[in-house]
C-alpha positions in Angstrom: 0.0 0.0 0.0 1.6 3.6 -1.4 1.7 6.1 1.5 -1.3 8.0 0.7 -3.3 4.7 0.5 -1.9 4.2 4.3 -2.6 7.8 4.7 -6.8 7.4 4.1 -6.8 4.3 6.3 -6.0 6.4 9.1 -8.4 8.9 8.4 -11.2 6.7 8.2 -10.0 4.3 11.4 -9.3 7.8 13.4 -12.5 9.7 12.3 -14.7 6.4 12.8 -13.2 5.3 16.0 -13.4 9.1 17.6 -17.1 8.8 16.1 -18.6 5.7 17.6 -17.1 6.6 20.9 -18.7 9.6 21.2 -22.3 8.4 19.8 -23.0 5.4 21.9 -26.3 4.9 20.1 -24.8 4.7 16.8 -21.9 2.1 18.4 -25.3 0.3 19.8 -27.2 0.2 16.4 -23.5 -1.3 15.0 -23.1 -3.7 17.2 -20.5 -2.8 19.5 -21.4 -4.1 23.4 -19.2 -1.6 25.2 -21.5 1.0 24.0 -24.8 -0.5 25.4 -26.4 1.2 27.7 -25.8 4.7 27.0 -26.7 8.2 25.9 -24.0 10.3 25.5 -24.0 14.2 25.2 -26.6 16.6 24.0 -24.5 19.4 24.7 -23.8 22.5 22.6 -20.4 22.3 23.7 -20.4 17.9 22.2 -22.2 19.4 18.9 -19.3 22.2 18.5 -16.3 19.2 19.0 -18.5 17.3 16.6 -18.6 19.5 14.1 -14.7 20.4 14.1 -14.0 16.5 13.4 -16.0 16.9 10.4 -14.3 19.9 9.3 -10.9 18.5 10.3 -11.5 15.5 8.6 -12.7 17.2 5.6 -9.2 19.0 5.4 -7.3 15.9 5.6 -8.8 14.1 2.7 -8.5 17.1 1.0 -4.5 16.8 0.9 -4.7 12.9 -0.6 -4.0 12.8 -4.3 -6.9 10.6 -5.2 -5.2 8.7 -8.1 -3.3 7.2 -5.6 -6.3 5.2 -4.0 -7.5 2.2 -4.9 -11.3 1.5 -6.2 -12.6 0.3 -3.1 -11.0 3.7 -1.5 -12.3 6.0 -3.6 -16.0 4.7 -2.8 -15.2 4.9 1.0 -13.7 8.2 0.4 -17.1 8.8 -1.6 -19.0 7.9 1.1 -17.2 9.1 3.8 -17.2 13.4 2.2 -20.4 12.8 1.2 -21.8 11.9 5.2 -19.8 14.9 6.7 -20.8 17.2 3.9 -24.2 16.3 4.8 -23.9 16.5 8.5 -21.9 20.0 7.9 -24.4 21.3 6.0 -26.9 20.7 8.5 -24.8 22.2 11.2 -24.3 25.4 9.1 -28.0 25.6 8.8 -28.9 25.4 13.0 -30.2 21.9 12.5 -30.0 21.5 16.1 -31.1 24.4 17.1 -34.5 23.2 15.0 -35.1 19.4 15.5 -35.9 18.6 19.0 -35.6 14.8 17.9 -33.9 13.4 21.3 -37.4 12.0 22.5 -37.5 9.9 19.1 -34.1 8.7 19.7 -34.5 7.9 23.3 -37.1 5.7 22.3 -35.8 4.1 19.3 -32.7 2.7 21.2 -35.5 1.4 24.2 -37.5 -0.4 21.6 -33.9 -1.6 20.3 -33.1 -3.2 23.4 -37.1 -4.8 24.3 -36.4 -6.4 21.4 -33.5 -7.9 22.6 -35.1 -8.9 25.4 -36.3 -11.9 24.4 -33.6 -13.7 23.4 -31.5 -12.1 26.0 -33.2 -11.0 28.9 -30.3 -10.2 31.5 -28.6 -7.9 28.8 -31.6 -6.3 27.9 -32.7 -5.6 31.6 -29.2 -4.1 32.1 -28.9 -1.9 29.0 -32.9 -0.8 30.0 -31.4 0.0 33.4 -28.8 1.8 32.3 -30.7 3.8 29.4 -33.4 4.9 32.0 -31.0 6.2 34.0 -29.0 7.9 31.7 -32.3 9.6 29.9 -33.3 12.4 32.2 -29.7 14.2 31.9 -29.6 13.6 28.0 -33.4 15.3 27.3 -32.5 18.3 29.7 -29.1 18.3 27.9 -30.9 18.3 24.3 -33.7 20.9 25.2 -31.1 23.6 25.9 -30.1 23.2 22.4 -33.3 23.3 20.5 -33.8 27.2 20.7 -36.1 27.5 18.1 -37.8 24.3 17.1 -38.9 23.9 13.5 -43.3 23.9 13.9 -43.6 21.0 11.6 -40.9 19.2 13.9 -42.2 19.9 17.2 -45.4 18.3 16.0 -44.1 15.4 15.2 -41.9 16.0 18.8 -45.1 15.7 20.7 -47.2 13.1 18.7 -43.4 11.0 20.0 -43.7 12.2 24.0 -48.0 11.4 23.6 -47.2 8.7 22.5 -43.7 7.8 25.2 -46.2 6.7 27.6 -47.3 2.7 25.6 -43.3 1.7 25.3 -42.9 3.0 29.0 -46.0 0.7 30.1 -43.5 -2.2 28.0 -40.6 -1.3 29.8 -42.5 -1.7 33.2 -43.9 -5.1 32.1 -40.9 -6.6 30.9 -38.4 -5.3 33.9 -40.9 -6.7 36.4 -40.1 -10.1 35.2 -36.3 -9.7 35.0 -35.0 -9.1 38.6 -37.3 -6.5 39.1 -36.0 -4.4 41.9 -37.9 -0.8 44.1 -35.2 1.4 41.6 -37.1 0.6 38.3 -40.1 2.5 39.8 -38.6 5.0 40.2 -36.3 5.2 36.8 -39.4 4.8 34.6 -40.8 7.5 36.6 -38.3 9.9 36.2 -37.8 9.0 32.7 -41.8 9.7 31.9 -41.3 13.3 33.9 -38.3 13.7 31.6 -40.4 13.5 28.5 -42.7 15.7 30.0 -40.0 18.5 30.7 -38.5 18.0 27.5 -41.9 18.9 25.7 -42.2 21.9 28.2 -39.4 23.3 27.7 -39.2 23.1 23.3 -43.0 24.3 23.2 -42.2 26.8 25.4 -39.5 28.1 22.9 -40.3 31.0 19.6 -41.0 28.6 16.6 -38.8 29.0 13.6 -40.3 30.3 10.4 -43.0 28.7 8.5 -40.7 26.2 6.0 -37.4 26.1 7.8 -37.2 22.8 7.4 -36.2 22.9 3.7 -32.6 22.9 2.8 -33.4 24.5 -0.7 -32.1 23.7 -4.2 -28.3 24.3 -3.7 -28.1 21.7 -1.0 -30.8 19.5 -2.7 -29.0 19.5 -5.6 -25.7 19.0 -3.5 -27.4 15.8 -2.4 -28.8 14.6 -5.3 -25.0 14.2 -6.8 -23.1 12.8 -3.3 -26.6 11.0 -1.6 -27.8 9.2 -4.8 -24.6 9.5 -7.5 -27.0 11.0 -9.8 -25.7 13.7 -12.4 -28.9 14.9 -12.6 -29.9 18.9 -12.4 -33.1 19.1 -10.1 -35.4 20.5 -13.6 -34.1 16.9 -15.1 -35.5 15.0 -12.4 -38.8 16.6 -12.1 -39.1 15.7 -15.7 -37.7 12.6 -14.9 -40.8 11.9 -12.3 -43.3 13.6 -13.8 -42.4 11.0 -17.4 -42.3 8.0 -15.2 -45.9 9.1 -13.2 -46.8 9.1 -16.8 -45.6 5.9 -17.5 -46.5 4.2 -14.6 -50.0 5.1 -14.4 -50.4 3.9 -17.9 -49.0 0.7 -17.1 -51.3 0.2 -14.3 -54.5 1.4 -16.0 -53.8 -1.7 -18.3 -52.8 -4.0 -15.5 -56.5 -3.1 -14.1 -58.3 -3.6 -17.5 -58.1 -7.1 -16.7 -60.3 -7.0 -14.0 -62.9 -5.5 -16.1 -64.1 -1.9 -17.4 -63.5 0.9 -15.0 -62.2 -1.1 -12.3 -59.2 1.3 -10.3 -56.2 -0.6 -8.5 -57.9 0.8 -4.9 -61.0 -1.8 -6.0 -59.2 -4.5 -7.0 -56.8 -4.5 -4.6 -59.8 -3.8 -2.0 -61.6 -6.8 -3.8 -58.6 -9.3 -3.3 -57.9 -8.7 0.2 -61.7 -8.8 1.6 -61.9 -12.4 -0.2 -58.3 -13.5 1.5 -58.6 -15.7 4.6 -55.2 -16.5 5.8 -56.7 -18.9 8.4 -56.0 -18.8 12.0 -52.6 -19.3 11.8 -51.0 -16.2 10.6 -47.5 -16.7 11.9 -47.7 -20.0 9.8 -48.7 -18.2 6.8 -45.6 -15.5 6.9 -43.3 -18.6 7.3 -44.6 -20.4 4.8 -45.0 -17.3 2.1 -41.1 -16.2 3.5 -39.7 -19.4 2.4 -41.7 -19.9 -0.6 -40.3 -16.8 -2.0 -36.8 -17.2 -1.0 -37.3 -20.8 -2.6 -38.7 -19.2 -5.7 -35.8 -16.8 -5.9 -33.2 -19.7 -5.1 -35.0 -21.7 -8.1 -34.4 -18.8 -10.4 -31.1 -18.5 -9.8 -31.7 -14.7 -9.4 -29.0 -13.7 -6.4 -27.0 -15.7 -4.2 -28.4 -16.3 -1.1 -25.5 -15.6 1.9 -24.4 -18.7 4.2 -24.8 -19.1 7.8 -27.2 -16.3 8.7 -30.7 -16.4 10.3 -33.9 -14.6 9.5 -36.8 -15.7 12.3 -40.2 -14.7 11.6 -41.6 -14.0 15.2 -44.7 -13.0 16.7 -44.2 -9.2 18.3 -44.1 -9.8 22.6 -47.3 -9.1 23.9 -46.9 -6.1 25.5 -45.1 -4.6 22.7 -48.2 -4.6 19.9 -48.9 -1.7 20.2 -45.8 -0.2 19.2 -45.4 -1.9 15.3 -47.4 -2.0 12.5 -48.4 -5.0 10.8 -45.0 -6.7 10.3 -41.6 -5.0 10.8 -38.2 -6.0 10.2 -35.5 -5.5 12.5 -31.7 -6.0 10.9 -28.3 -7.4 12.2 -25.8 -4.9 13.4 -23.1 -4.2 11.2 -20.2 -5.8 13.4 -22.5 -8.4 15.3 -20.9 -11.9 14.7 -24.4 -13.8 14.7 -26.1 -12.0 11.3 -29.9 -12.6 12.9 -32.2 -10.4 11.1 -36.1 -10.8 12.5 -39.0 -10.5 10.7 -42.1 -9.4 13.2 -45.1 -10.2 12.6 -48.2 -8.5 14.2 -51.3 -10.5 14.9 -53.8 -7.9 16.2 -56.5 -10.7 15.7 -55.3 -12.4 18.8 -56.5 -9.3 20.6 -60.5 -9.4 19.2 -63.1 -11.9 20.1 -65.4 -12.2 17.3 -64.7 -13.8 14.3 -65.4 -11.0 12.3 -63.0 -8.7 13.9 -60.2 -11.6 14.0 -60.3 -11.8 10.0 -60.5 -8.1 9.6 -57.4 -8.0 11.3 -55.6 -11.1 9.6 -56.6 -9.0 6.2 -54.8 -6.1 7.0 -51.7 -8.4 5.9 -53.0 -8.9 2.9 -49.9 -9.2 0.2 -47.4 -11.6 2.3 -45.6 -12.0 -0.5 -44.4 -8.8 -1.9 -43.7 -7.9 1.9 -41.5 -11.1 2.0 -39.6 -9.8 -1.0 -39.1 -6.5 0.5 -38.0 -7.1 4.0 -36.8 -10.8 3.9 -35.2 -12.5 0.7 -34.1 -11.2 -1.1 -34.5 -7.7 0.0 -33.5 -5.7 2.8 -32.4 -9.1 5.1 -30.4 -10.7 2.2 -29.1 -7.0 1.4 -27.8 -6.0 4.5 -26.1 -9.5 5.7 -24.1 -9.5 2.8 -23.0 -5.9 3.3 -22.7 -6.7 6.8 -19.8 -9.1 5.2 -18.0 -6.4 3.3 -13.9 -7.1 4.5 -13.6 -3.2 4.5 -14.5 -2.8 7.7 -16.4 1.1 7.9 -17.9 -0.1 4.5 -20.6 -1.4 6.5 -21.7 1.8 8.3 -22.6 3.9 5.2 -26.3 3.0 4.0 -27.5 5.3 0.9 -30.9 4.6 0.8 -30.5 5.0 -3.3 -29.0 1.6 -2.5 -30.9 -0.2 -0.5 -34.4 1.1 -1.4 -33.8 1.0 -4.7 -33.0 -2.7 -4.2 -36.1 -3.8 -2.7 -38.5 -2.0 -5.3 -36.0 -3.9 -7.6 -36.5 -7.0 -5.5 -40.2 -6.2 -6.7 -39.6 -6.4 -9.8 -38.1 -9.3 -9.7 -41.1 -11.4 -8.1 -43.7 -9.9 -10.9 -40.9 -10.7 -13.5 -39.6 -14.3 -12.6 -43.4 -15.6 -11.8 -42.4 -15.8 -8.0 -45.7 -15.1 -7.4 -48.5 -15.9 -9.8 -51.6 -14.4 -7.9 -53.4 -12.2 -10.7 -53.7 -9.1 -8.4 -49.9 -9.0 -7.9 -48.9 -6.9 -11.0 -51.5 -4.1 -10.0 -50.2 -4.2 -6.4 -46.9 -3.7 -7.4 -47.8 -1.1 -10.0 -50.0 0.9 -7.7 -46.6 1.3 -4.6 -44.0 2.4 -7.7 -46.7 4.8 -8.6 -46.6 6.2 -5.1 -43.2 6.2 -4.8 -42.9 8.3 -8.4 -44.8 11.1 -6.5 -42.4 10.9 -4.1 -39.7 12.2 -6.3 -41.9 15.4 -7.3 -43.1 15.9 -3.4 -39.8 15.5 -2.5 -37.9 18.0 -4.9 -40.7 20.3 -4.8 -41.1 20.4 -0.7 -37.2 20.5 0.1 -36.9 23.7 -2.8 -39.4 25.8 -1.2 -42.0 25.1 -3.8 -44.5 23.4 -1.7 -45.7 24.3 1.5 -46.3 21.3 4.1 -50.1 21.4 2.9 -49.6 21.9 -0.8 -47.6 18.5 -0.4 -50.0 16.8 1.8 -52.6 18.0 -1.1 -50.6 16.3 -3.5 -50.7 13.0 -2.0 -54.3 13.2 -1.5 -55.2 14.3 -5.0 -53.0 11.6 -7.0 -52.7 8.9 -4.8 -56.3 9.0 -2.6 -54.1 9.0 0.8 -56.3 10.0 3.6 -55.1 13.2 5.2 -53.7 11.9 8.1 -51.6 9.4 5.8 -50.7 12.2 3.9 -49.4 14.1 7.0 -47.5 11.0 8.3 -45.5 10.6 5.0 -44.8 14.6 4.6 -43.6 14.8 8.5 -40.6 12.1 7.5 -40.3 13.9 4.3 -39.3 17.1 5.8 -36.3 15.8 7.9 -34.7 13.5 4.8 -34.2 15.6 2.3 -33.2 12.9 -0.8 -34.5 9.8 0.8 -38.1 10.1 -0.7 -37.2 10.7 -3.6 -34.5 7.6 -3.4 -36.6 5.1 -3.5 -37.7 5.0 -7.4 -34.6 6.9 -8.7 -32.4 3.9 -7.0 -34.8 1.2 -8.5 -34.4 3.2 -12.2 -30.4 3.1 -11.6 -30.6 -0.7 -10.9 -33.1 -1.1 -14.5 -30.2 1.0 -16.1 -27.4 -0.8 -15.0 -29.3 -4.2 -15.8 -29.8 -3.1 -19.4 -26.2 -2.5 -19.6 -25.0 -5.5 -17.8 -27.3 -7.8 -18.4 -29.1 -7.0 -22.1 -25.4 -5.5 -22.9 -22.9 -7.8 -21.9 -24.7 -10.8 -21.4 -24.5 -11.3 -17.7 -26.6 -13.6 -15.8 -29.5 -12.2 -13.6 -27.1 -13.8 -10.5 -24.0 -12.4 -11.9 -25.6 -8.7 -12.0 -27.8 -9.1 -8.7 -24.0 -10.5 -7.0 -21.6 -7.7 -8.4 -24.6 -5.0 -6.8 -24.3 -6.1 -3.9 -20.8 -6.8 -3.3 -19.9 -3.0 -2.7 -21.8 -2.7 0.3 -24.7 0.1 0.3 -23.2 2.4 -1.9 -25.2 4.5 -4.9 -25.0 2.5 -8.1 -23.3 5.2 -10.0 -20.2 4.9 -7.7 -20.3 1.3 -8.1 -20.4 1.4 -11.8 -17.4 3.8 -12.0 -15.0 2.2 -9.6 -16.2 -1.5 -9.6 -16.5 -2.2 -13.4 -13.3 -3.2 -15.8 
């Protein structure tokens, strides 16, 4: 290795190490024990020291001479700018000062560790312990920081604390059967006053102006070409979106001709799932329709499934239902040697009485087997344990979601293509999710610019896709923190048609060959891969 190859290893093992040790949730999420437990720092002074790494690191790569990398370098070093361009931007910008978001992330790394519990209760317990603790000083820490909360944000901030008060009944339930001891009482109770403070405190603060949640097109655009490796100008992908709307819609208008004259996809797909009986077994059925599809993809010889790891499909606890939607899939840390994903399912008929309400339940799974596809095999499971698997070591912590959304709309694809599944509603199903996520591009772009308001996108989503205004709201709330990500999800699963054309119709690869070199970079944008990992 030439000295400026030896010279980027550092950066990344100095810059990465320094990171993880100073976000203990992050380390947590990656799989690193040592980190379990903890919070870390909310302080102004912790977000200052963060943001001088970035800018320090920044500096450094900026004195390599960048022919003297190696491919697999240059997409770290990719990857690597591109996440601390990103997270400077957002510090120039007083993200902090406008997302009160510790509540959500409180939470998230609770539920992280209840799910843990039951396979290992005692480290569970003790990381639940510790978190509880450790809560009260990192909300007060966080709302000192948020000076002037974005309005859009702080709704969403106190729908999270409304809702705090289920996954604290969980905690209770599950500590009091794991050494319960008079201190847990007392955590939970400080935690929940926590919460309370925490809201207090950020609605007590002058909101920032209408729209400050949008980064605008020079940042957008920024992110378009070091998120998604897209060369793209923003006017080319709104023409882009508003062609493939086009195209979509009259796919799908021909996929529901079949079902007879002026039949819509809402109908047909209402239609299929109100004469679906899954039976009383419905854990059964997600086992069965999870290995039936793997199978189906195994037979086609369309990816190759990785060795040794586990996916489980498992009922969710008890006293956790109410905090998941119908299924939910939770993924192996990066660095964790035992690559368990789990597949949750949610049987809210177990909770009814009549048989009526049991099957209205069981129906709102209706379409096992596209879900399969997306979360299990081969989507985001089989994705993400082979990247998991990448020998570079940090490759594992950056996840485009170009990548790895794009490959499960691919994954999509795939089923409808290879006959996985040949249940006559499938194509329309299918059809009718891209078509929602094209929107997404234009609601995206058109939200993050400035030329949408919060309602004008909500509208959207109501007007071309029927969505209920409260689903409308739900989707525009995430919207507004991930500027790029929407819009991801259809743009990645174009790249992957692209690069199949070229691969595949061009040089005459196999399905398995293509669907094996994708995934062998980690979770990377496809135009990266297809600069720096082809001959």
């Amino acid at each position: 290795m030439n000295p400026t190859a030896t010279q980027f290893e550092s950066i990344l093992d100095r810059y990465f190490e320094a990171h993880l040790a100073d976000h203990p949730v992050t380390a947590t999420y990656a799989g690193i024990r040592d980190a379990e437990g903890h919070l870390g720092s909310a302080t102004a002074a912790f977000v200052a020291r963060q943001e001088k790494r970035r800018q320090k690191t920044l500096a450094e790569l900026d004195t390599l001479n960048p022919r003297d990398l190696a491919n697999e370098q240059h997409l770290d070093r990719l990857a690597l700018r591109a996440q601390l361009l990103r997270e400077c931007e957002d510090h120039a910008r007083g993200f902090h000062h406008l997302y009160p978001g510790a509540p959500e992330t409180a939470l998230s790394v609770l539920l992280h560790e209840l799910q843990r519990g039951d396979d290992e209760p005692a480290r569970a317990a003790r990381n639940l312990r510790s978190l509880l603790r450790e809560l009260p000083r990192h909300l007060a820490e966080d709302a000192t920081v948020v000076t002037q909360p974005e309005r859009v944000w702080r709704k969403t901030m106190q729908q999270t604390c409304a809702g705090a008060g289920s996954l604290f009944d969980a905690l209770a339930t599950f500590l009091k059967t794991h050494d319960p001891a008079p201190s847990d009482a007392r955590a939970l109770a400080a935690a929940r006053r926590a919460f309370t403070d925490y809201e207090a405190a950020v609605n007590a603060r002058p909101l920032a102006p209408a729209g400050s949640f949008a980064v605008g097109p020079a940042i957008l655009q920024r992110r378009v070409r070091d998120q998604l490796g897209l060369d793209y100008s923003l006017a080319e992908i709104e023409s882009l979106a508003q062609g493939e709307v086009a195209r979509i819609g009259a796919l799908l208008a021909a996929a529901c001709a079949k079902f007879g004259r002026g039949k819509t996809a809402d109908q047909i797909i209402h239609d299929a799932r109100a004469n679906w009986n899954p039976g009383d077994d419905l854990l059964g059925v997600y086992r069965t329709e999870t290995a039936r599809v793997a199978d189906g993809f195994k037979a086609a010889r369309a990816v190759t499934f990785p060795q040794g790891d586990e996916l489980q499909v498992r009922p969710v606890p008890e006293f956790m239902r109410h905090l998941y939607p119908t299924a939910a899939y939770s993924q192996p840390s990066a660095f964790e040697k035992r690559q368990r994903g789990i597949f949750w399912v949610n049987d809210l008929s177990l909770t009814k009485t009549t048989a009526a309400e049991k099957l209205a339940e069981r129906q709102q799974h209706f379409g096992i087997s596209l879900t399969s596809a997306h979360e299990a095999y081969p989507g985001h499971h089989l994705q993400f344990v082979t990247a998991n698997r990448h020998p570079r070591k940090w490759r594992r912590l950056f996840a485009h979601a170009v990548f790895y959304e794009g490959w499960t709309l691919w994954c999509e694809q795939m089923m409808v293509d290879l006959n996985i599944d040949r249940s006559p509603w499938l194509r329309v199903q299918q059809l009718h999710d891209a078509l929602w996520r094209c929107h997404r591009i234009l609601v995206d772009l058109r939200l993050q610019t400035g030329r949408y308001t919060y309602d004008q996108a909500a509208r959207h989503l109501q007007k071309h896709l029927g969505f209920t205004a409260a689903r409308s709201e739900a989707e525009i709330n995430w919207y507004s923190a991930a500027p790029s990500v929407p819009m991801s999800y259809w743009l990645g699963r174009l790249e992957n048609e692209r690069l199949h054309r070229r691969l595949v119709l061009g040089r005459g690869w196999t399905l398995q060959q293509f669907n094996d070199w994708l995934l062998s970079f980690g979770t990377l944008p496809q135009a990266w891969l297809e600069k720096y990992g082809l001959d």
